[in-house]
N, C-alpha and C positions, 0 to 999 in steps of 0.2 A: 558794637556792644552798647553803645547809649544806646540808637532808636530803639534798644529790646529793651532798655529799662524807662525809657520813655515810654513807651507801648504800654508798659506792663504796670507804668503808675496810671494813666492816662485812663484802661480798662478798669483797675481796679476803683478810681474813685467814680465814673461815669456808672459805674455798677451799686458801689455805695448811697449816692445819692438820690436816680432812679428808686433803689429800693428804700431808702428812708422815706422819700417824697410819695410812693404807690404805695404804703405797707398801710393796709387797716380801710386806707381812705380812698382807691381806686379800683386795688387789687384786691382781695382775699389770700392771708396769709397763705394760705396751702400753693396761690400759683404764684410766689414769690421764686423758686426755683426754677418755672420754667422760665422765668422773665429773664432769670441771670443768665439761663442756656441761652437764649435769645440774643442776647445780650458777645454772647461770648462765642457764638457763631459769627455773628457782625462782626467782632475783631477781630477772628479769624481770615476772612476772609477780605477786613482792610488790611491785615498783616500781609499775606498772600500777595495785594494787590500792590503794596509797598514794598515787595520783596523784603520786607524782617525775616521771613524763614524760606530755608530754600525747598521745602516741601511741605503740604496743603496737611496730612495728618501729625506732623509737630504745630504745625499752628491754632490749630484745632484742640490739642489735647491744651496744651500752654493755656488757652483764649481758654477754656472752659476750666481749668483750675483756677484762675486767675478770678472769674466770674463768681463761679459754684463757692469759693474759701473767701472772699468777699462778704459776700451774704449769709456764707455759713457765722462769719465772724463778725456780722451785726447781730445775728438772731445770738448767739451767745453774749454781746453787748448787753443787750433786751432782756436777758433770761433774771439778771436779779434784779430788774425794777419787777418785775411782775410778783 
């Protein structure tokens, strides 16, 4: 049970930062969600590889929630300076 909450802080800030550091200035906003999918394939597949899950589409759905509500919950961060 740690390494999955290891895992799942580790994805989420690795996702948070990427997208603070690429948003406006690298990327354009509109592909700031695939970068998170991108992002959350990559842990799936070092989850996979660390055996944290014991099969490839739980790690997969996990790694892309974890990614996707990440960056959904920066862009709402965002939403009242603007």
């Amino acid at each position: 049970m740690t390494f999955e909450l290891i895992f799942s802080v580790v994805t989420a800030v690795i996702t948070g930062v990427l997208g603070a550091l690429t948003k406006n200035k690298v990327v354009p906003s509109k592909y700031i969600p695939i970068q998170n999918i991108v992002i959350g394939i990559i842990a799936a597949i070092v989850a996979v590889y660390f055996k944290l899950f014991n099969d490839i589409p739980t790690a997969i759905i996990v790694s892309l929630a974890l990614s996707l509500g990440v960056g959904g919950a920066y862009d709402a961060k965002q939403i009242p300076k603007k």
